[in-house]
N, C-alpha and C positions, 0 to 999 in steps of 0.2 A: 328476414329472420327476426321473431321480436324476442325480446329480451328475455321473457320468463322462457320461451323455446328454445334460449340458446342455454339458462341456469340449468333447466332442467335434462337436456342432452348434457352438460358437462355431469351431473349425475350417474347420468349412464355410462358415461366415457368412464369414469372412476369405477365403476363395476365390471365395466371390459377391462380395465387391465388386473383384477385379482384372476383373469383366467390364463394370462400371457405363459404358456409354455404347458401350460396342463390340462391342453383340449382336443392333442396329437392332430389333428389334420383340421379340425372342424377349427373356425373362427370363433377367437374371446369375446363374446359379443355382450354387449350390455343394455338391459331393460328396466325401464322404471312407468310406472302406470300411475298418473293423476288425475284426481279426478276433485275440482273445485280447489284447489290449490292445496291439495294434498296427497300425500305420498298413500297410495290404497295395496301398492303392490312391486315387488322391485328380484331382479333377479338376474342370474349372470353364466356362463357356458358351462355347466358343470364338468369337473376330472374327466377328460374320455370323449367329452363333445357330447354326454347329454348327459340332465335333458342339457334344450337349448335355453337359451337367456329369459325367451317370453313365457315358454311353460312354466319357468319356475316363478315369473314374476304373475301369475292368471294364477296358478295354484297359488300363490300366498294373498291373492286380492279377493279371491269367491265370487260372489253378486258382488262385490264392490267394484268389479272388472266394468259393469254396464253403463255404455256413457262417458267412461272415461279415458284418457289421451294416454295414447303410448307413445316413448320414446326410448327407438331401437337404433344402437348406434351401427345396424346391416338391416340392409333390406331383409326385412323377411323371408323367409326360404317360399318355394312354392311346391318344392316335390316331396314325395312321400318318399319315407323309405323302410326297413324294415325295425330300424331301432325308433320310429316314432314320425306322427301325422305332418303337412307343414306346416309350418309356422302363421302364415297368412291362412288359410284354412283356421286353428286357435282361434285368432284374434276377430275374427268373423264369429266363428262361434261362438265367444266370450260377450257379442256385442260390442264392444270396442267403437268409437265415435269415431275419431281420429287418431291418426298415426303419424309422429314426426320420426323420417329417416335420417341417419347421417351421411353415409356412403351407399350406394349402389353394391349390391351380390356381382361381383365378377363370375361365380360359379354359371356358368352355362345353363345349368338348369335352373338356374332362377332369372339372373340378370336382367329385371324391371317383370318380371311375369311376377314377383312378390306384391309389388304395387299392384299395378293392374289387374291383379285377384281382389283387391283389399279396396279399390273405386268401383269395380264393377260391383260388388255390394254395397257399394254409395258411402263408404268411409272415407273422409277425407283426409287425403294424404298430402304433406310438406315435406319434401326432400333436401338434399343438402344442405341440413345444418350442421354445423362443426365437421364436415368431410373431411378434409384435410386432418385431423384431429385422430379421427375416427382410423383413417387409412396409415396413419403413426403407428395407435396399438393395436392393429391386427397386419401390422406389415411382414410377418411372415406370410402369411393368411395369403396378403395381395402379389407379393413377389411370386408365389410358386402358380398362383392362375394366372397372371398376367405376364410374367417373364420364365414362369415353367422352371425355375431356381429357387432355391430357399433366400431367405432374406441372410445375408452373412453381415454379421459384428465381428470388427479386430479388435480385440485387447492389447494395450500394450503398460506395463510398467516401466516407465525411463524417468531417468535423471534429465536435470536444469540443459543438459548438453547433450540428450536424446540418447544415450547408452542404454541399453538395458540388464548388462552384465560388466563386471569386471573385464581388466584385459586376458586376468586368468580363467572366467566364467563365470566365476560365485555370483549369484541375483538375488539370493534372499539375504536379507529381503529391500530391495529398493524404496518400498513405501511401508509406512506405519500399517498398525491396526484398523485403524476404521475404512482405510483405501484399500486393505485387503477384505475386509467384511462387508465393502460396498459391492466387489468385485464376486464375491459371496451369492451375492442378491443378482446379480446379470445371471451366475450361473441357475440360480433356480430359475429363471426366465427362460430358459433356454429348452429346445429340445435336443441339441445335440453337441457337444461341445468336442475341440479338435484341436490337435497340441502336432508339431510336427517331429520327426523322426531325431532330433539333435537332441529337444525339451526331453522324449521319454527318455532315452538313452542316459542323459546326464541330472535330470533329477526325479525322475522316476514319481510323478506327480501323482496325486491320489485323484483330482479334479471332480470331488465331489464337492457337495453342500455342507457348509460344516455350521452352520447356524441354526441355534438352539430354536426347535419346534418348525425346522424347514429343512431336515434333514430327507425327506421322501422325497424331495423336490430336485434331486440330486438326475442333472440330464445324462442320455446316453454319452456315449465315447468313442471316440475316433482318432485315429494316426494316418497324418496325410505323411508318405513315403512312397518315391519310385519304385525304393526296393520291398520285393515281398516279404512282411511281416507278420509275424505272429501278435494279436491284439484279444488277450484276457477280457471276457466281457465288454467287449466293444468289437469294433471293425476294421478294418485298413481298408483307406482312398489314397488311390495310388497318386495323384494327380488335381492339379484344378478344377481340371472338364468333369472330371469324376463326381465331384463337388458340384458343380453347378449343373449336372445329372441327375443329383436325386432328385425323386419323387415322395418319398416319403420323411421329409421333412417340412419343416415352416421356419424356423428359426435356429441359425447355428450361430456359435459364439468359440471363434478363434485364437486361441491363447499363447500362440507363438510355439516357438522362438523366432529370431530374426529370418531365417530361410523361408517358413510357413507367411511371416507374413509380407517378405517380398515377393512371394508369388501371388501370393493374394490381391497383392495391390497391382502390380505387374498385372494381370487377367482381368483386371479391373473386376473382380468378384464383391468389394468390399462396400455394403453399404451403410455401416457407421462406425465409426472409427470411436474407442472410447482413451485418451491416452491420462492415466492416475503419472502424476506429474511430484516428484519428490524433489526439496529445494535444496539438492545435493548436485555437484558434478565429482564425477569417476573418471573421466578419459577412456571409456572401457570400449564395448561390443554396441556397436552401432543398432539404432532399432529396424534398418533398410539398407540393404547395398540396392546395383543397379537395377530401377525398375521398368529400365525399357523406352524413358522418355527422351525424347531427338530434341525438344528443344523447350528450353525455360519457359517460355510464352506459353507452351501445352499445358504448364503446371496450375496457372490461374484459372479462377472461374469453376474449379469441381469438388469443391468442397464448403459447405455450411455452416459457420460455427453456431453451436447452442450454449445457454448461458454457462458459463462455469460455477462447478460445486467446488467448496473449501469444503476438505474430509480432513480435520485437523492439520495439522502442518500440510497435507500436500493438497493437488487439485486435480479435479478431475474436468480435463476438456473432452466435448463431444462435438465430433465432425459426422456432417452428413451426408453425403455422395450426392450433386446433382445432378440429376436425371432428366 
């Protein structure tokens, strides 16, 4: 991988994630087209999953397309379908010299047949650059083709001492403004967001997007409860397995309360854990009772820390499920 292949896929990476949540099934993918060390052409999954990343970045290059190096952080597709051509077909048509991939199409219908469209017209193609990168912002994307689940995030807001309510209940609010307005920004990343049966009951959450000029961005809704519930604009999952059921999801984002997310971790459902960390202790409501685990030793080893963000007074830690 040479250096200007790996700058200019980080380009792309940054274009794949402005699609993270708003390209319902289809993968945030991101394209950037140079040609002599210049940018001729750049483009990224649009709302709805089209177009996709390379048409829009081939429509904004023109002739400037000919000859010049693409960098797609997914393999390009290879089947048609009816909302539009594939993608390696474009990039053939466009002339395209070379193509750097990040990650491999898990989808069936492409899965390396996007390459080997794109060689068998003598373009040459360099794969796995920034993969692992790549397969971070389209990890809903890869969770529901490779483990036939959505990707799940838990949120949690706790104190210095892991509470997340008072002994009485009361939670608002645990953390300042800007760790609720980051918390803000997960939700519009999201396609479907899920509160469990205690949260709606006792604060009757609105769990929309409340930040100025990303209010559309506001995901579905959902109530995980055993018992059957009535859910306004949203749905009820009865259940974990339910959960890890769907198909027509890519990314959910978990927001408790304590029950929701000791089953979650319990099913072992949970693939990043986000906890906004306030330098308060309360004595209150635990963020996990029993999750099932038989012995201490079991607990090491499954989880990843990512660097920690300062959101004014508090912090936010991210864990990552290894797999």
């Amino acid at each position: 991988m040479s250096g200007d292949d790996a700058r200019w896929m980080g380009a792309a990476l940054a274009l794949s994630d402005r699609g993270v949540g708003r390209t319902g099934l289809n993968p945030p993918v991101g394209c950037v087209l140079v040609a002599d060390g210049r940018v001729v052409g750049r483009g990224w999954t649009q709302p709805g999953g089209r177009p996709h990343a390379e048409a829009m970045a081939l429509a904004a290059a023109g002739d400037k397309a000919r000859g010049a190096t693409a960098y797609v952080t997914l393999e390009p597709c290879a089947h048609e379908s009816a909302r539009g051509p594939a993608c390696a077909e474009t990039l053939v048509a466009a002339g395209i010299a070379r193509v750097v991939v990040a990650a491999t199409d898990p989808d069936p219908r492409t899965d390396g047949r996007g390459i080997a469209r794109l060689r068998a017209a003598d373009i040459a193609v360099t794969s796995g650059v920034r993969a692992d990168e790549a397969q971070t912002v389209m990890a809903g994307f890869f969770s529901r083709l490779q483990r036939g689940r959505p990707c799940v995030t838990l949120k949690l807001a706790v104190s210095l001492d892991g509470s997340v309510a008072m002994a009485s209940g009361q939670s608002k609010w645990i953390t300042g403004e800007r760790a609720r307005a980051h918390a803000h920004l997960e939700r519009a990343r999201a396609d479907l967001i899920i509160v469990g049966r205690g949260t709606l009951d006792a604060d009757n959450p609105r769990l929309d997007v409340r930040l100025v000029g990303l209010e559309d961005r506001s995901p579905a809704m959902a109530v995980m409860s055993a018992a059957d519930v009535a859910v306004p604009d949203g749905r009820h999952i009865a259940n974990p397995a339910a959960l890890a059921a769907l198909t027509d999801t890519n990314l959910v984002l978990a927001e408790g309360g304590a029950g929701l997310a000791t089953s979650l971790i319990a099913a072992d459902l949970v693939d990043r854990l986000l906890l906004y960390r306030a330098p308060i202790l309360i004595g209150g409501r635990p963020a996990l009772s029993a999750i099932g685990l038989g012995d201490l030793a079991n607990a090491h080893g499954r989880w990843r820390a990512a660097p920690i963000i300062d959101l004014g007074p508090d912090r936010l830690e991210t864990y990552h499920r290894i797999r």
